[in-house]
C-alpha positions in Angstrom: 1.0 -2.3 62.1 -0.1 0.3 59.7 -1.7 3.5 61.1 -4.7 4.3 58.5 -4.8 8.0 58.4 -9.1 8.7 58.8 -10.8 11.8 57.4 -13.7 12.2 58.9 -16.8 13.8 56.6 -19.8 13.8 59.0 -19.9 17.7 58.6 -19.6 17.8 55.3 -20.2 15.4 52.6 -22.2 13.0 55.8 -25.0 16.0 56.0 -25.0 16.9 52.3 -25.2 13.1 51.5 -28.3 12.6 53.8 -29.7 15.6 54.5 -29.7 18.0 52.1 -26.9 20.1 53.4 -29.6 21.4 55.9 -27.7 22.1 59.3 -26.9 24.8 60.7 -23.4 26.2 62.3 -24.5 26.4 65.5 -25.1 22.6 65.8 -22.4 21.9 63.6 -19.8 23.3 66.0 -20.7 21.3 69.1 -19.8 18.1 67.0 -16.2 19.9 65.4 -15.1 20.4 69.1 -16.2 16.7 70.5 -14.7 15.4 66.9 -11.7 17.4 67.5 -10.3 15.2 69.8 -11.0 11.9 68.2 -7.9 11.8 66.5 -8.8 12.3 63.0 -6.3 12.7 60.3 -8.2 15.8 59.2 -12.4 16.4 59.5 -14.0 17.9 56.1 -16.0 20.7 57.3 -16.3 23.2 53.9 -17.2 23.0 50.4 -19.0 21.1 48.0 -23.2 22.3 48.6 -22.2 23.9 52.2 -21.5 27.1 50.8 -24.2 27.3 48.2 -27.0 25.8 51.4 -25.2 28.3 54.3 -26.3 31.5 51.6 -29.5 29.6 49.9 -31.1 28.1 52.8 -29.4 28.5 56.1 -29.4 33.0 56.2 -25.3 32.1 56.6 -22.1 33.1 55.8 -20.2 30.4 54.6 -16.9 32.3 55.6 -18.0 32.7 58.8 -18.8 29.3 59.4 -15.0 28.1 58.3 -14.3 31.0 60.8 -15.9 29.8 63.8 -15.5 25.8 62.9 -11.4 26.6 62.9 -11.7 28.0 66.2 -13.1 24.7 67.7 -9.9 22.6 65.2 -7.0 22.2 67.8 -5.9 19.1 66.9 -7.1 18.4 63.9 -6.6 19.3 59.8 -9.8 21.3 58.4 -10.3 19.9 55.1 -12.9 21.5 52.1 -13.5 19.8 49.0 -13.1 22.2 45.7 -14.3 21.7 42.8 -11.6 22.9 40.2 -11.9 26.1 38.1 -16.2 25.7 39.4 -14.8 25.9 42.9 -18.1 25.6 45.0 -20.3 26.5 42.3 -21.8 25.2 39.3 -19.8 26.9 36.3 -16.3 27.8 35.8 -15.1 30.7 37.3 -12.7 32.6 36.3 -9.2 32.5 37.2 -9.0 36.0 39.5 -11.7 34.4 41.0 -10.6 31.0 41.5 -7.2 32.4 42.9 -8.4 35.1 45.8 -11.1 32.2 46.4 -8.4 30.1 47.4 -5.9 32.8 49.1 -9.0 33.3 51.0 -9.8 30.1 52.4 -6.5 29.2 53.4 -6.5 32.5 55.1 -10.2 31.1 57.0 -9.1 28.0 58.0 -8.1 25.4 55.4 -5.4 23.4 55.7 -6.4 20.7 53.3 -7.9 21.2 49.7 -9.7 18.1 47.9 -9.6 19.2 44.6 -11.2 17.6 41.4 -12.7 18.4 37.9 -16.1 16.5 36.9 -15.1 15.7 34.0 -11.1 14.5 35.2 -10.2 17.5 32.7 -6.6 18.7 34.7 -6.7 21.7 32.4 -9.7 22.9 35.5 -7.5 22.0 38.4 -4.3 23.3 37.6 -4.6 27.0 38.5 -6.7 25.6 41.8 -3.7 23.2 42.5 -1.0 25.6 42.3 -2.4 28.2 44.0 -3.0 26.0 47.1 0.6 24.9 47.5 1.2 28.3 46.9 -0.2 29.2 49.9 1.3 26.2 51.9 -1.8 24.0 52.3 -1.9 20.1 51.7 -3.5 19.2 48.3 -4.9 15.8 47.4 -5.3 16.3 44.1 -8.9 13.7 43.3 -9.7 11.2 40.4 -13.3 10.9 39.6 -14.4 7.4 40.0 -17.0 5.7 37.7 -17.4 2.8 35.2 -17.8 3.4 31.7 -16.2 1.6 28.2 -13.8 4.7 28.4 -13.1 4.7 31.8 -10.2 2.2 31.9 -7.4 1.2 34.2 -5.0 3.1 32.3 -7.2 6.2 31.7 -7.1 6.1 35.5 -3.1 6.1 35.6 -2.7 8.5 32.9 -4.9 10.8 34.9 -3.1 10.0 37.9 -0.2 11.1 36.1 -0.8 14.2 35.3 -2.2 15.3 38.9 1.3 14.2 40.0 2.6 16.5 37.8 1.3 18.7 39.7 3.0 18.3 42.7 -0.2 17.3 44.8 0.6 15.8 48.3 -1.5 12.4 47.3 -4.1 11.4 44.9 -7.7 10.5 45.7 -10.2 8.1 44.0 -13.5 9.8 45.0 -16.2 7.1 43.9 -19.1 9.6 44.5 -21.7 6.8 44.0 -20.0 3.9 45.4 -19.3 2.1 42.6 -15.7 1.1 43.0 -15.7 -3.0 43.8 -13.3 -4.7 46.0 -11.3 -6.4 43.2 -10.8 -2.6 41.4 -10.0 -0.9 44.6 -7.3 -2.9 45.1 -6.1 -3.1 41.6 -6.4 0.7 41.4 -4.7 2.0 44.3 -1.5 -0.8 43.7 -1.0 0.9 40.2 -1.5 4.3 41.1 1.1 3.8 44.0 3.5 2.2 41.1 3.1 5.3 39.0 3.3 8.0 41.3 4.6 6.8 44.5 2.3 9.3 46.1 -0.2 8.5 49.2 -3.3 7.3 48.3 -7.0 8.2 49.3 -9.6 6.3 49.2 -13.2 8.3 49.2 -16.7 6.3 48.7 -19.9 6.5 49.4 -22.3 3.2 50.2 -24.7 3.8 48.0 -23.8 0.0 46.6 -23.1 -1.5 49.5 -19.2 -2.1 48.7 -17.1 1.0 50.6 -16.4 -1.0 53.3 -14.6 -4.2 51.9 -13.9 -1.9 49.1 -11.2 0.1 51.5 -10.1 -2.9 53.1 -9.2 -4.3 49.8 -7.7 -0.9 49.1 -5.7 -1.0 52.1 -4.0 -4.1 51.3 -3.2 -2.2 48.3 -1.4 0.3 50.5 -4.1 3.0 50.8 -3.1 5.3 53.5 -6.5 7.5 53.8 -9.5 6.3 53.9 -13.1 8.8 54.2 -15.7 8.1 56.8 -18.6 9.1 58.9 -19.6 8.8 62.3 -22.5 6.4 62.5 -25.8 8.9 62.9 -24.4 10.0 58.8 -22.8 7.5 57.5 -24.2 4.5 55.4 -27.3 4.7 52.5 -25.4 7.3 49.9 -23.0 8.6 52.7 -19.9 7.0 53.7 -18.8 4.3 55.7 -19.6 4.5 59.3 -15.7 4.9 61.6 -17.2 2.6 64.4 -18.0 -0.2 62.1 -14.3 0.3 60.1 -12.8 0.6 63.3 -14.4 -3.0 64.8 -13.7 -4.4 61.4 -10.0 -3.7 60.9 -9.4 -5.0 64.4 -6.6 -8.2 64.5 -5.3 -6.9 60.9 -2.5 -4.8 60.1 -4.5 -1.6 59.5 -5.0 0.3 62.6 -7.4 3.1 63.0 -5.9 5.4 65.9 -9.1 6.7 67.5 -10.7 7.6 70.5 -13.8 5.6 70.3 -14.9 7.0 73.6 -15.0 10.2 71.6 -16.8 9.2 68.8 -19.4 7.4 70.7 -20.2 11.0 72.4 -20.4 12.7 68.9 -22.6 10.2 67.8 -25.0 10.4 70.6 -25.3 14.4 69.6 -25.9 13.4 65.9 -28.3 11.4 66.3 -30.5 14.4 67.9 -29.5 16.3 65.1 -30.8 13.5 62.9 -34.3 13.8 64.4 -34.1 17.4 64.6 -33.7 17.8 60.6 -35.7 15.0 59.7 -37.6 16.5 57.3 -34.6 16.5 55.1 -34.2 13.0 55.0 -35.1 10.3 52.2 -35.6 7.2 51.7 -33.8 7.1 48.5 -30.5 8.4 50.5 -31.1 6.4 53.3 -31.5 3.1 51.6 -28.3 0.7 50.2 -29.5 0.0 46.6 -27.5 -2.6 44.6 -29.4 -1.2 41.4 -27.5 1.9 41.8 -24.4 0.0 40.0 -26.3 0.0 37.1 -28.0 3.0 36.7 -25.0 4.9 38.6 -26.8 7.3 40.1 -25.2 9.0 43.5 -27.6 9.6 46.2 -28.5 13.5 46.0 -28.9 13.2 42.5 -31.6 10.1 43.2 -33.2 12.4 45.8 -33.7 15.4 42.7 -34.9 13.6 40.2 -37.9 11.8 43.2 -38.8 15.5 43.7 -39.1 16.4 39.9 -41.3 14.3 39.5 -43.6 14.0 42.4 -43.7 17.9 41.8 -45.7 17.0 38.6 -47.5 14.0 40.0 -45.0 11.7 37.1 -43.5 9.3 40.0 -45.1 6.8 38.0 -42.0 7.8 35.7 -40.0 7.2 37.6 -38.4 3.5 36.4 -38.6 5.3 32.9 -36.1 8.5 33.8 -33.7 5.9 35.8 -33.1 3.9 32.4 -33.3 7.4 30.3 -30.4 8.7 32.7 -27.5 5.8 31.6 -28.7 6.5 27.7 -28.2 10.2 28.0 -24.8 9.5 29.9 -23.6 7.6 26.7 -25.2 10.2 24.5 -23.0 12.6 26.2 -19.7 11.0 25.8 -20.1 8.8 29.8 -19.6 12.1 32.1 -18.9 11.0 35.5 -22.5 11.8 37.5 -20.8 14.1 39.8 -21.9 18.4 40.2 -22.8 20.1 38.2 -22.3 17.0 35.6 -25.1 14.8 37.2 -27.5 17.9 37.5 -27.4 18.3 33.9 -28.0 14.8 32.9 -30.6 14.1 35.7 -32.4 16.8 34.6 -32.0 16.2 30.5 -33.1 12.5 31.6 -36.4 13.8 33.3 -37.4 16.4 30.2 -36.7 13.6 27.8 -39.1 11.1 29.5 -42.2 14.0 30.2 -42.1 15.0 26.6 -41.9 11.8 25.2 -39.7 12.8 22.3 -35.7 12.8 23.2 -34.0 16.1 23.2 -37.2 17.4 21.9 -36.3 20.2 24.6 -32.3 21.2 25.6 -31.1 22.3 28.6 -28.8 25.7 27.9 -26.3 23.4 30.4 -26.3 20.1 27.8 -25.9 23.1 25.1 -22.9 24.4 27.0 -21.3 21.1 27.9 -21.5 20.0 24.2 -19.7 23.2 23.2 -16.8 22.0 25.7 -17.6 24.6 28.3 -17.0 22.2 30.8 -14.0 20.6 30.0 -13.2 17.9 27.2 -15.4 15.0 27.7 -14.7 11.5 28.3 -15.6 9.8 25.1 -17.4 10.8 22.0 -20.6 12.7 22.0 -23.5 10.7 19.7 -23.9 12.5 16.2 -28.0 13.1 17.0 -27.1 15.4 20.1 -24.4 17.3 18.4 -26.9 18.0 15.3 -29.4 19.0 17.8 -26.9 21.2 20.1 -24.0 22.2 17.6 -26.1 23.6 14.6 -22.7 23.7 12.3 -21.0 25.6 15.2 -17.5 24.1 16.5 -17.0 23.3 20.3 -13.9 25.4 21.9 -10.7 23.0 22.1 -9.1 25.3 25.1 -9.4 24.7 28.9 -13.0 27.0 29.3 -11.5 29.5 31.5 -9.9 30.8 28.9 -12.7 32.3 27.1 -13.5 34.4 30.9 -12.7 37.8 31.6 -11.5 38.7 35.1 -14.2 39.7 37.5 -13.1 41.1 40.6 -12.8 44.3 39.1 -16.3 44.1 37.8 -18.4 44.0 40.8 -21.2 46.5 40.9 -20.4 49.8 43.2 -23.6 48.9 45.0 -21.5 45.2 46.2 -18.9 47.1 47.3 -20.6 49.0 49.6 -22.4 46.6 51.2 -19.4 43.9 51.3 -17.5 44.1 54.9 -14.7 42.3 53.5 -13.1 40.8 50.2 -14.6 37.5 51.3 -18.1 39.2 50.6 -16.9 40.2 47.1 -15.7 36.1 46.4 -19.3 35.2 47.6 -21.3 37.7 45.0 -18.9 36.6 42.2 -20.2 32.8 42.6 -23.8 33.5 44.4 -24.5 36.5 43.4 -28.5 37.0 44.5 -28.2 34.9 47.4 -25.2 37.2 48.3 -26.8 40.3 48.1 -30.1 39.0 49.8 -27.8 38.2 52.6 -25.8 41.2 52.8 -29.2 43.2 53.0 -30.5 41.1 55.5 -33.4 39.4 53.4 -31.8 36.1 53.2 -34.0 33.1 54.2 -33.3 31.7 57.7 -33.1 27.7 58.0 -35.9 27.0 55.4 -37.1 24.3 55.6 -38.6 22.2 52.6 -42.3 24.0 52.5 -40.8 27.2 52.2 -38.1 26.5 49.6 -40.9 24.7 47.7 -42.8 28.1 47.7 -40.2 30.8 47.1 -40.0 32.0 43.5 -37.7 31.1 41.2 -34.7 33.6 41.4 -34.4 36.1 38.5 -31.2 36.8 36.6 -29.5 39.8 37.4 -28.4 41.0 34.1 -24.6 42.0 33.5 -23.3 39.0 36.4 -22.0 36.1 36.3 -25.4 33.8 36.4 -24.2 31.2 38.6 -27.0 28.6 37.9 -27.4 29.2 34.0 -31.0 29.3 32.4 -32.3 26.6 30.7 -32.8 26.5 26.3 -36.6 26.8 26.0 -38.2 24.6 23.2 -38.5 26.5 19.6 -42.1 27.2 20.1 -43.5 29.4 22.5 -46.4 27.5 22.6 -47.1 24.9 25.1 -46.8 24.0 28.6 -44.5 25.6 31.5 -42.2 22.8 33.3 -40.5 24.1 36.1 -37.0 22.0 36.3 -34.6 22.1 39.1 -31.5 22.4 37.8 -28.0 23.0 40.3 -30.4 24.0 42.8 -32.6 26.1 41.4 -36.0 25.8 39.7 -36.4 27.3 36.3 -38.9 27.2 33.2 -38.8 25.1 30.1 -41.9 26.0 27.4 -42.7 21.8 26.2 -45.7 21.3 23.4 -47.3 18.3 24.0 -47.6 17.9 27.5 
């Protein structure tokens, strides 16, 4: 028998994947401690949107919350997912940043990192990589999953290559909108194990309906970790539920070692949680759609682009933006849809379809990922948006974080004498009004959809580190405001002709 090692991501990626990253430490915790003793491999209780929701939404501190959820971990590995050199934001940071970021969460509570780069750039996880080992945690160094005419087999190993270059403890496939079919998983995972002879982890959402025989396949393959949820989160754009992996592998050679007694009690909390932040919910979450293997959309980004438009009564657009979104993807050189990477395309998508004219209006992200800001992409940029964006200028050819000066030593006197501790000062440099806001006691407490929708958009706070950038406005002033949502937060674009 092989004993499948289980992360569980009900906490984490479960919540953000179904309901908006909405819920709040002090029901999280009762779940951590029941979980605790299921006999998970390792839960994933940080990163990704929880840090951004726990200062946005929630009136949190993230730090606090890895703080107390640790305390409640006996048993059991606390994992986080990081993005790269954009660690839990939306832009690269840079690399002072990125390393006291790290040294700090270790310090909190993580034993295991996730790391990847949108884009499968290495050149953004390196410094992220090295600096976890440094401090002694387990790394799983990720591979972004998606299908594309450049994303090939051996693209896949050649990236797979290089992470074990890095000395990363296993690599994961991390198919964020479950697109990864049985016959590939299985392929996939074989090869990488040829290559690197490193574990492999298996991480996808059931957007398409595949994850489960998807892992089995992968299994067979000689997977070790597989990602799922417990029942109340898993499914629609989440992952696969444990019970139903746990009843399925039954009479094969993969053995889940779990306390199903266990789970069954977390599950009858969630689901209480489920009612209580119903409003959060969506059908387009909630739902296995097939289509999504064509128009390879993940889940929360499915969900943004629904609420752009019914904001401007346009969900009668709706059919038009989800064919705009794969021509804009191949405009861009095939960017895995993945944060911030399917923000800026979503949105892009939306403006092209409202104005009728195709990057008629450009988002200052499209601008900057053009320029290579984000990483080299996957395949060649079309000619028509490089005219648009590049107007005779040359994108950089260096990893991005390059071009950054440190920040810690730039923090405004006024930040430091409100912060109670260095993990205050990491918050500012990647949040830096919703940081303040909280540290002077005016940040919103659980809001729920009605007052997000009202707040104001956030203004810049010149001098810092803007950690969800402005968008390009169109070349005439004249015209009509759109508000976009763009990583989270709404902004203006001027567009003639609406």
């Amino acid at each position: 028998m092989v004993a499948v090692k289980v992360i569980d991501t009900t906490v984490r990626d479960g919540q953000q994947s179904l309901v908006a990253t909405r819920i709040k430490t002090e029901d999280i915790l009762p779940v951590v401690e029941i979980l605790d003793e299921a006999g998970f491999y390792a839960m994933e209780v940080w990163g990704g949107a929880t840090f951004d929701s726990c200062l946005r939404y929630l009136g949190e501190d993230p730090w606090e919350r890895l703080r107390l959820i640790k305390e409640k971990l006996h048993r059991t590995k606390a994992a986080m997912l990081l993005r790269g050199q954009n660690l839990v934001g939306y832009k690269h940071y840079s690399d002072d940043v990125v390393e006291r970021f790290i040294v700090k969460a270790c310090e909190n509570g993580v034993d295991l990192f996730r790391i990847f780069d949108a884009l499968n750039d290495v050149r953004n996880v390196v410094l992220a990589v090295k600096t976890a080992r440094r401090v002694g945690a387990e790394v799983h160094g990720d591979i972004v999953y998606t299908r594309s005419p450049v994303h090939t087999l051996e693209k896949y190993l050649e990236i797979a290559g290089e992470l074990a270059a890095l000395e990363v403890d296993a690599i994961r496939v991390k198919d964020m909108a479950g697109l990864l079919a049985p016959r590939d998983a299985y392929e996939l995972v074989k090869e990488i194990r040829r290559v690197t002879g490193l574990p492999v982890a298996l991480h996808c959402h059931y957007t398409c309906g595949l994850a489960a025989v998807s892992y089995l396949r992968g299994l067979e393959a000689g997977a070790e970790f597989i990602d799922t949820a417990v029942s109340p989160f898993a499914y629609g754009t989440s992952q696969p539920a444990v019970e139903a992996m746990y009843e399925a592998l039954q009479g094969t050679p993969y053995e889940l070692k779990l306390d199903m007694e266990i789970v069954h009690r977390a599950a009858e909390l969630l689901k209480k949680l489920r009612v209580k932040y119903a409003e959060f919910t969506s059908e387009a979450t909630d739902r296995v759609d097939p289509a999504a293997l064509y128009y390879q959309i993940p889940g929360g980004m499915m969900s943004n682009l629904v609420a752009q438009l019914r904001e401007y009564n346009a969900l009668d657009k709706l059919e038009e933006v989800l064919k705009e979104v794969p021509r804009v993807r191949a405009d861009l050189g095939y960017p895995p849809l993945v944060t911030p990477l399917s923000q800026i395309v979503g949105t892009q998508a939306v403006i092209n379809v409202l104005t009728g004219e195709r990057y008629k209006v450009v988002i200052k992200e499209l601008e900057n990922y053009v320029m290579g800001l984000y990483g080299r992409p996957p395949g060649e940029i079309s000619e028509e948006v490089k005219k648009r964006v590049l107007d005779g200028r040359k994108p950089i050819e260096c990893r991005p974080a390059d071009l950054l000066e440190s920040f810690m030593d730039k923090i405004p006197e006024e930040v430091w004498r409100l912060a109670r501790r260095e993990e205050d000062l990491l918050s500012y440099a990647l949040f830096p009004q919703q940081t303040l806001a909280l540290l002077k006691g005016e940040a919103p407490v659980n809001a729920n959809r009605k007052a997000v929708a009202a707040a104001p958009a956030p203004k810049a706070n010149p001098g810092v580190q803007d950690p969800s950038p402005r968008t390009v406005q169109a070349s005439s002033r004249r015209g009509v405001k759109l508000k976009v949502t763009v990583n989270g937060e709404q902004m203006e674009v001027i567009v003639e002709g609406l």
